[in-house]
C-alpha positions in Angstrom: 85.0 91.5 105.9 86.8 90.9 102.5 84.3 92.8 100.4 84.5 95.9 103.6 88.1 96.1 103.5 88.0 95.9 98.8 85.3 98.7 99.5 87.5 100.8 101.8 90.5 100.7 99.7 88.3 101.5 96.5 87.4 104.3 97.8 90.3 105.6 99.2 91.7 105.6 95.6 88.3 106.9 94.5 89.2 110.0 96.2 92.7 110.3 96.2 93.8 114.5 95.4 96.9 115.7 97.0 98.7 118.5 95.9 99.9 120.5 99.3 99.4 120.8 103.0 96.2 122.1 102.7 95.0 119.3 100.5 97.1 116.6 102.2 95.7 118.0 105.9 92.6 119.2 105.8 91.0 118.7 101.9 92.2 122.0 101.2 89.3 123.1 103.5 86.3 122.8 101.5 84.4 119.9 102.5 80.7 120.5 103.6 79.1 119.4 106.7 76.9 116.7 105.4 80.1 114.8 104.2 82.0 116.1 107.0 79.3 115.0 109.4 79.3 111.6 108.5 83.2 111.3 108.0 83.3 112.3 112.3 81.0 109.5 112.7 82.6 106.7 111.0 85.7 107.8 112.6 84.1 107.9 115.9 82.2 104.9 116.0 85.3 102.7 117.6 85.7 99.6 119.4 84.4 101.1 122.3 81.0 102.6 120.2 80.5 99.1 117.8 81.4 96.0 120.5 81.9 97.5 123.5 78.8 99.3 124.3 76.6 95.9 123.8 79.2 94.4 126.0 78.9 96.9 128.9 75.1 96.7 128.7 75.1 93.0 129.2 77.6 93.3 131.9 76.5 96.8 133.7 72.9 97.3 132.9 71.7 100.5 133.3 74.4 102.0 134.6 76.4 101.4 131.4 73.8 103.3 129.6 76.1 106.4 130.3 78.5 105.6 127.8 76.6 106.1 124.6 74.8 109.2 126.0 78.1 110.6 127.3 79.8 109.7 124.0 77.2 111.9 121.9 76.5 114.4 124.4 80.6 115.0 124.3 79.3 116.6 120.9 77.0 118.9 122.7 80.1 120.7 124.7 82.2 120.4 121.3 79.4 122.8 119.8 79.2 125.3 122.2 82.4 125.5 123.6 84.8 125.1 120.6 83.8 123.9 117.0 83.5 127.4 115.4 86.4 129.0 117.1 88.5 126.1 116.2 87.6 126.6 112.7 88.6 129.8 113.0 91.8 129.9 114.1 93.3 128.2 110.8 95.4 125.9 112.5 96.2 122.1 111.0 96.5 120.8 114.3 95.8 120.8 118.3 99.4 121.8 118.7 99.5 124.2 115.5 96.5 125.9 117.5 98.6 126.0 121.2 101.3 127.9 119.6 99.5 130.0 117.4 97.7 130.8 120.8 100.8 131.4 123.1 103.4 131.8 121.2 105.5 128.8 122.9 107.1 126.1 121.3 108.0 124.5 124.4 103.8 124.1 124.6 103.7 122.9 121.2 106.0 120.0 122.3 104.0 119.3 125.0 101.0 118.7 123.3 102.5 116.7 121.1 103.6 114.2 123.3 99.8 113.8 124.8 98.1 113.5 120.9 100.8 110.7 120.6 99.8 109.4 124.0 96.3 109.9 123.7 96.6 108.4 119.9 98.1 105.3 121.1 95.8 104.5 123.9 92.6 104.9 122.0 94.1 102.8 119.5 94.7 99.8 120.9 91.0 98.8 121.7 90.6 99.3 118.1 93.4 96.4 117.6 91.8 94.4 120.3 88.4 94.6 119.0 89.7 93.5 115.0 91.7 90.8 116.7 88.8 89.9 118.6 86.4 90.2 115.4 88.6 88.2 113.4 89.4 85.3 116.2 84.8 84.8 116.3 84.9 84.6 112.6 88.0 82.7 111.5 89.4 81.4 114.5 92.7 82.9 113.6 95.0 84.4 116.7 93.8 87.8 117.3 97.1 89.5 116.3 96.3 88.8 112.9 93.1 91.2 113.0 95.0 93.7 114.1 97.8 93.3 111.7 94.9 92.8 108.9 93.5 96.5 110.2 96.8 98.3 110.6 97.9 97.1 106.3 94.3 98.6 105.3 94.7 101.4 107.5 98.3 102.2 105.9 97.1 102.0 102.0 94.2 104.6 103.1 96.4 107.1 104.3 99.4 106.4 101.6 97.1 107.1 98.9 96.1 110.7 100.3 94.7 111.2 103.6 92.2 113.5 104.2 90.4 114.0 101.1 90.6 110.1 100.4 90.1 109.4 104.6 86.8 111.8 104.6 85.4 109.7 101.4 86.5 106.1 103.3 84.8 107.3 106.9 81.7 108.7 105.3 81.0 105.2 103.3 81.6 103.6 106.4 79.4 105.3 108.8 76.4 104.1 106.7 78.1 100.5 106.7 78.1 100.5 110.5 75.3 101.7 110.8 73.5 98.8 108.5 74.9 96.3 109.1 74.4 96.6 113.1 70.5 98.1 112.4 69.4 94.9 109.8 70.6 92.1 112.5 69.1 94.0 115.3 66.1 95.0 113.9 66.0 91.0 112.7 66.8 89.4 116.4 64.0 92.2 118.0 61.2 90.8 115.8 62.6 87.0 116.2 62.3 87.9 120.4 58.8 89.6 120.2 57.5 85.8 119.1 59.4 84.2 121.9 58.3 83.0 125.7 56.8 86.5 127.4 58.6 84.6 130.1 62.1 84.9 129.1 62.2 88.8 128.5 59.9 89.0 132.0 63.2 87.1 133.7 65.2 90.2 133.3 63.3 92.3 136.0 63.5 88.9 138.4 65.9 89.8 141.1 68.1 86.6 140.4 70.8 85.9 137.9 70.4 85.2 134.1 69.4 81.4 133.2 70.9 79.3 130.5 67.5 79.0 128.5 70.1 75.8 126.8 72.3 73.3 128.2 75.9 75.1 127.6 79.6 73.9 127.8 82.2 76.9 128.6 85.7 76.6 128.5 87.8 79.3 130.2 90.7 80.8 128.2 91.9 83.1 131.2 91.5 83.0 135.0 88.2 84.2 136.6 86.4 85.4 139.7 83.1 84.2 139.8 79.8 85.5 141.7 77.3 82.8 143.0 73.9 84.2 144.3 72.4 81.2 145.3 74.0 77.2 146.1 74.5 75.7 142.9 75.2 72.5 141.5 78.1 72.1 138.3 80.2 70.1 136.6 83.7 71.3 136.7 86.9 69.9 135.0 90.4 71.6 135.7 91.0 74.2 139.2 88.7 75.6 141.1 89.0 77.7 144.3 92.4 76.1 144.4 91.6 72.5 144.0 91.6 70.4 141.5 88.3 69.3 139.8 86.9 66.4 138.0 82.8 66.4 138.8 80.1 67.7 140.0 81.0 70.5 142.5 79.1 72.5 145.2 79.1 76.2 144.9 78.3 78.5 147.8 76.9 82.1 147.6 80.0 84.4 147.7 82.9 84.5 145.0 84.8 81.5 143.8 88.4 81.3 141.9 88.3 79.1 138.5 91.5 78.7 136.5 92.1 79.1 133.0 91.6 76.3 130.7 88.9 75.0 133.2 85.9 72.9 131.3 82.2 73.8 133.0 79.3 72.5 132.7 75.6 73.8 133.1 72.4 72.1 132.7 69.2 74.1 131.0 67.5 76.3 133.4 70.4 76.7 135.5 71.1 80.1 136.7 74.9 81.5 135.8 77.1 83.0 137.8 79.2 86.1 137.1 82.6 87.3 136.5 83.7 90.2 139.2 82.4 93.7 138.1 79.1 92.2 136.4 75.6 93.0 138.2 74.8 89.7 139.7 70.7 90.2 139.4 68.2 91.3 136.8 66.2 93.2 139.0 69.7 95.4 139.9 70.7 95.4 136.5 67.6 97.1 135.4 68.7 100.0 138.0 70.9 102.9 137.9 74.0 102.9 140.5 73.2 99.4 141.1 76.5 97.7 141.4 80.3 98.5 142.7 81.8 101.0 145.2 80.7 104.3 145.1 78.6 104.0 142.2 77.4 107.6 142.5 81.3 108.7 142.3 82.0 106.6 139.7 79.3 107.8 137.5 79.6 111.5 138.1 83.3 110.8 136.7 82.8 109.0 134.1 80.2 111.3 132.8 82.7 114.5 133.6 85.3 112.2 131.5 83.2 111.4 128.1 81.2 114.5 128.1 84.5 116.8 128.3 87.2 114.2 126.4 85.5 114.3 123.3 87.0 118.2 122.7 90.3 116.8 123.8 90.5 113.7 121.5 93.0 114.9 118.2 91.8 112.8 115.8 88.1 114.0 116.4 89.0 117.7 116.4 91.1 117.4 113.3 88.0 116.9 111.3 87.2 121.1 111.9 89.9 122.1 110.7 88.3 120.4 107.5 85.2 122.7 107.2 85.3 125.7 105.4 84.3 128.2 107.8 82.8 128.5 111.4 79.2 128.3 110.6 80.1 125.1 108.7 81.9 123.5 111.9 78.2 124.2 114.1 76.4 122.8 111.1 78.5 119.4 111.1 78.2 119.4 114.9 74.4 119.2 114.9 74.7 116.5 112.2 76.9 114.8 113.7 74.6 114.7 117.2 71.4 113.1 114.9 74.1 110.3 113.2 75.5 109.2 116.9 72.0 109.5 118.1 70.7 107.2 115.8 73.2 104.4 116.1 73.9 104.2 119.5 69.8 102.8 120.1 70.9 99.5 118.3 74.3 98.6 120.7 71.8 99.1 123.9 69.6 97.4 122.3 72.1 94.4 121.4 73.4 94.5 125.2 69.7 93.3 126.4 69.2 91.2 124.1 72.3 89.5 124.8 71.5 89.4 128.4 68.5 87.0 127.4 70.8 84.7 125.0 74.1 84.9 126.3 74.6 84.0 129.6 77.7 81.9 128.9 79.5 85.2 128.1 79.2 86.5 132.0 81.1 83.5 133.0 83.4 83.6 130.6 84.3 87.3 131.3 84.4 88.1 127.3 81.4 90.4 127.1 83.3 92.3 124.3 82.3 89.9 121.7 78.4 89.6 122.8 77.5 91.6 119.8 79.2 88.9 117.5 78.2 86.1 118.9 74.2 87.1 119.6 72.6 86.1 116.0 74.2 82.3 116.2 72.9 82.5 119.6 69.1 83.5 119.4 68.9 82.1 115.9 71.4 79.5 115.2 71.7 77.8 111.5 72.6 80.1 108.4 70.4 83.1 109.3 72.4 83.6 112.6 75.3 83.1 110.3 74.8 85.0 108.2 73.5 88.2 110.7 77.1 87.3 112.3 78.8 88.0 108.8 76.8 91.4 108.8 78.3 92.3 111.9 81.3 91.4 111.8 81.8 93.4 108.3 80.8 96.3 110.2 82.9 95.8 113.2 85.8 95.9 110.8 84.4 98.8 109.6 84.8 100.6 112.7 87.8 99.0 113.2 89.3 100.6 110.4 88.0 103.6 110.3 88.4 104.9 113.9 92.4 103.5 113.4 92.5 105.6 110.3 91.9 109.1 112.2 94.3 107.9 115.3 97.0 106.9 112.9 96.7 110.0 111.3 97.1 112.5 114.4 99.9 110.1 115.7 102.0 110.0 112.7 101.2 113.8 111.7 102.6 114.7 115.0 105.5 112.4 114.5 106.0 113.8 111.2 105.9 117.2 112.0 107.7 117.2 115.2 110.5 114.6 115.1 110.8 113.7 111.3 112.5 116.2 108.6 110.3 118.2 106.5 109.3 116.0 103.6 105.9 114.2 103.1 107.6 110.9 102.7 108.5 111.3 106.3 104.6 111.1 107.1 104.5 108.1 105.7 107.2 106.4 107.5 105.7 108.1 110.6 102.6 106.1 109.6 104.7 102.8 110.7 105.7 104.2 113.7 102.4 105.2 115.0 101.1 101.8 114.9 103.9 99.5 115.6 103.6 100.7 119.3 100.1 99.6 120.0 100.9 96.6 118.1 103.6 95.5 120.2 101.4 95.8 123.4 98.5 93.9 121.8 100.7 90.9 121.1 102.3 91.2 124.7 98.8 91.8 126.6 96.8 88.8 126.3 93.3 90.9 127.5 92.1 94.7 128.0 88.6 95.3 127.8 87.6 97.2 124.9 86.0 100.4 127.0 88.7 100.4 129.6 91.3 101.4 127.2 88.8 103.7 125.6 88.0 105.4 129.1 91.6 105.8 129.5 91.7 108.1 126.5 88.9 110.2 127.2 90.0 110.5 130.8 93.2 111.7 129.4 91.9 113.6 127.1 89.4 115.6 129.1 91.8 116.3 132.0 94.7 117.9 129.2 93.2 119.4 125.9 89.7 120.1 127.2 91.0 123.4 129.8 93.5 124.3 127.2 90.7 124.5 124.6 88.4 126.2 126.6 90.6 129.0 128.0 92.7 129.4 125.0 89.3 130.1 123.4 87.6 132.3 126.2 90.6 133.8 128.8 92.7 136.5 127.3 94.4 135.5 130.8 95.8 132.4 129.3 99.9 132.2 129.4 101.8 129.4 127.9 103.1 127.9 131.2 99.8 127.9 133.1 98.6 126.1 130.1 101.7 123.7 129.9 101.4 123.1 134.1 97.8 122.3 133.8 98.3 119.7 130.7 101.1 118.0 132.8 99.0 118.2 136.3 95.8 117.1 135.0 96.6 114.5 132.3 99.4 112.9 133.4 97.5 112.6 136.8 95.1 110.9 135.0 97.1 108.5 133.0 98.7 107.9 136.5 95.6 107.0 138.0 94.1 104.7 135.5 97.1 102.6 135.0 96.8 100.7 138.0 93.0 100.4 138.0 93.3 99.1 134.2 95.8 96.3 136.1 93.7 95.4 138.6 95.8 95.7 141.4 94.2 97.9 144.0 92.0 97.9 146.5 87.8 97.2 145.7 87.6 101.3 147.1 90.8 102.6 145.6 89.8 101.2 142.3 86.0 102.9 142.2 87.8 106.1 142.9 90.6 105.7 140.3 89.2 103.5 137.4 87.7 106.7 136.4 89.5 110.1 137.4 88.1 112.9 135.6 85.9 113.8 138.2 89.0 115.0 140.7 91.6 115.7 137.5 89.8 117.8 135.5 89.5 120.5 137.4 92.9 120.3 138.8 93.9 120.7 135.5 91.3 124.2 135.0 92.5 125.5 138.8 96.5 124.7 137.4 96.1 126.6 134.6 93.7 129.5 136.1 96.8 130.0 139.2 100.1 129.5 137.5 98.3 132.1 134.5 98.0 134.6 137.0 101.2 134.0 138.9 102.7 134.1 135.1 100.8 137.1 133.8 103.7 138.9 132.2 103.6 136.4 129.8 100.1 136.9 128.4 100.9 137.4 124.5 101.0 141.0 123.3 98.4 140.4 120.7 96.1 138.2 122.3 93.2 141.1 121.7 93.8 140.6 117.8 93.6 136.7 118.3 90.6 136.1 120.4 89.0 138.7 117.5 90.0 136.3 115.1 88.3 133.2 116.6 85.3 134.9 117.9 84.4 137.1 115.0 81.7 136.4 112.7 82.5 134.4 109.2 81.2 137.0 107.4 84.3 139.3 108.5 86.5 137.0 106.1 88.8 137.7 109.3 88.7 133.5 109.9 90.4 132.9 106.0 92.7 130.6 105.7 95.4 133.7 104.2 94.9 135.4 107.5 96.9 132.2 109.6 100.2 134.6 108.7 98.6 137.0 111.0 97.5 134.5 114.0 100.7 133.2 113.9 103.4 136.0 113.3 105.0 136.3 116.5 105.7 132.3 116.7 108.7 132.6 114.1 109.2 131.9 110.6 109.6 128.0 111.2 106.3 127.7 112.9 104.8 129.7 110.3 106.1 128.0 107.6 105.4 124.7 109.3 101.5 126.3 109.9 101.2 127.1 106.4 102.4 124.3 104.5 106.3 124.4 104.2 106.7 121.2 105.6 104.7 119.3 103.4 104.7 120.8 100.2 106.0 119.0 97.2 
């Protein structure tokens, strides 16, 4: 991790060039889509994408198999929908692009305040996961991994942002994506010599077995799932009472409290925390666990496949290419680098199914990926495949927190701070001390919870005002503000109490995951109060929609041109727009 975050800083200084807005936003627009490409990946690859997905394998089975295709495909919509137009328009940012659009600055605010929001909640899964990364490998409390991220995160974007943040994410897509491939890869071929009987227990319809005599302690309070009766030796609370023996467990659910000592013998089978598939032989299947699985999965497919336009950190990165033809190209690149990585995280989560059964008692599924090579290997080579890992996790860690702090603070910056490009840098502070502060007072969140939050968000705001603004010469600035508001902040609404845990088993299935009914709220909200509102459709909207949906070769999409897009929002906006605020 030491030699990751010397490598990341090197780098950064490597290719530190700032000499105005253009440079200090978007590399003064001239990056190609190879570089480009692999700079969206790095930054995308999160929490979520390096630790997470192996944890929601081992925990969800098939069903959680949705999460790396819906992650990719989100790319798919991106290409069709959106990359080239975006391009296009010439804007810096998402709100740059909603008042070049429709001329309101009341919108522009608007969107603001959801990049911020949306910033913030994808970002603290990334401080969870380094606090988490650094807690398996050191022991120390998590807070310092997320602390350690947030310094390395700061000296990246101090020493020049995007042309120096495209070098950084680039280099460490390829580190993710060896140092995840080599263990796996390693731990495949270590499993193809084992027992043919221990991978053949995974289609048994009965619970994982501890192939090893094993020792948990809880560090939080837990609901357990017993299949079968089942003998263990418990020290602490249980169901209430206290414990100090061997205890008998019934099929059904039983409490156990934090700081509780269990015990299981080899061979025995485990139980499982509340929201993990209980057999292997459901675990194989789709829709095999939870209420409403059908619901839940339709949503949660509507939410990654359609967030991934509305995430500001991700779309940021177009406003990098030089032209429209240049955004598809990076696109389609970007599809084959997701595609590629995402087969060793499911591949991770069954393996750790096999070797770490201790994991679905404990309830801490997130760090399955870190823990698997001491597991299946033990001695230094499981060490040292830990190591590998764990660089690479801090990899992600750092750069998927570079692109959120960036959108956060450069809507900070150039929204609430005055116009100097110091002020960006004191916005950089500000845009992570918030998640901090919620990582040190919440003691757990699981890592694609909070990431789920963010796309739901996402898709139910940004994705309809993307669309239409691109497609609908019908468009008006307060459909598009109602429908943000309706549709996002239902969703943020709805997924705060799920996140908790404090509704009902139904309730929660329906609301854990609310793009499916918020999303199109948001597209009917902005289709009615458009029409309702159609005075205000801009005067020029004929000249704009030309601009984003002509052909490159036009020279209509050139960055000279954003005076033109942008004319009738003022001379603030348009100074803001082409780089008055941050010029030196």
């Amino acid at each position: 991790m030491v030699l990751v975050a010397a490598a990341t800083m090197l780098t950064g200084l490597y290719g530190r060039k700032v000499r105005s807005t253009s440079d200090f936003l978007v590399a003064s627009r001239t990056l190609g889509p190879r570089w480009n490409a692999a700079a969206i990946s790095g930054e995308y690859l999160s929490a979520a994408s390096f630790l997470g997905i192996a944890g929601l394998v081992l925990k969800g089975g098939a069903d959680a198999l949705w999460y790396p295709v819906g992650f990719t495909a989100g790319y798919v919509a991106l290409l069709l929908f959106v990359a080239a137009p975006l391009r296009r328009s010439g804007a810096y940012t998402l709100p740059d692009f909603a008042e070049a659009r429709l001329g309101s600055v009341g919108l522009r605010r608007v969107c603001t305040i959801f990049v911020i929001v949306i910033g913030w909640l994808y970002l603290v899964p990334q401080m969870q996961g380094a606090g988490l990364t650094l807690h398996a490998v050191t022991g120390q409390p998590q807070w310092v991994g997320a602390a350690v991220v947030m310094a390395i995160v700061t000296f990246n974007i101090y020493t020049g942002w995007m042309r120096s943040i495209t070098i950084v994410q680039a280099f460490q897509y390829w580190i993710k994506l060896t140092t995840l491939a080599i263990p796996v890869f390693v731990l495949l071929i270590h499993n193809a010599g084992e027992d043919p009987g221990l991978r053949d227990s995974l289609s048994a319809p009965a619970p994982p077995y501890f192939s090893h005599a094993a020792d948990i302690t809880l560090d939080h309070d837990v609901v357990l799932e017993v299949a079968q009766p089942m003998l263990i030796k418990a020290v602490g609370s249980q169901d209430g009472q206290p414990a100090n023996g061997t205890v008998v467990w019934l099929p059904g659910e039983h409490w156990v409290a934090k700081n509780t000592r269990l015990h299981f013998d080899a061979g025995s089978r485990a139980p499982v925390v509340r929201g993990a598939v209980l057999d292997n032989d459901k675990w194989l299947r789709p829709l095999g666990n939870g209420d409403h699985p059908l619901l839940a999965t339709y949503s949660l497919i509507v939410a990654l496949l359609l967030g991934t336009m509305g995430l500001p950190h991700v779309l940021g990165r177009y406003y990098t290419d030089p032209d429209g033809r240049a955004a598809r190209r990076t696109t389609l690149l970007v599809l084959s680098l997701l595609g590629v990585f995402y087969l060793f995280p499911m591949a991770s989560g069954w393996l750790a199914r096999l070797y770490l059964p201790e994991l679905l008692v404990n309830g801490n599924t997130d760090a399955a990926l870190l823990l698997l090579p001491r597991a299946a290997l033990g001695g230094w080579p499981g060490l040292l495949l830990g190591g590998l890992i764990a660089a690479g996790a801090f990899a992600a860690f750092v750069s998927a927190g570079t692109g959120l702090v960036v959108s956060i603070a450069g809507a900070l910056s150039t929204e609430v701070l005055p116009d100097r490009l110091r002020d960006f840098r004191a916005a950089t502070a500000a845009a992570w001390s918030v998640p901090l502060a919620f990582v040190l007072a919440v003691s757990s969140l699981d890592l694609a919870q909070g990431v789920g939050l963010a796309f739901a968000v996402a898709a139910s705001s940004f994705c309809p005002l993307l669309v239409l603004g691109i497609w609908w010469r019908g468009l008006t600035d307060a459909g598009a503000a109602a429908g943000i508001l309706a549709g996002g902040g239902l969703a943020f609404a709805a997924v705060l109490p799920a996140a908790a845990g404090v509704l009902s088993p139904g309730w929660q299935a329906m609301l854990a995951q609310p793009a499916v009914f918020t999303v199109p709220l948001a597209f009917l909200t902005m289709v009615v109060v458009s029409h309702r509102t159609s005075d205000r459709v801009p005067a020029d909207v004929s000249r704009i929609l030309l601009r984003l949906h002509a052909p490159d070769r036009l020279g209509l999409s050139e960055e000279r041109d954003l005076g033109q897009l942008g004319a009738r929002v003022g001379m603030a906006a348009l100074s803001r727009m082409r780089g008055g605020r941050h010029r030196r």
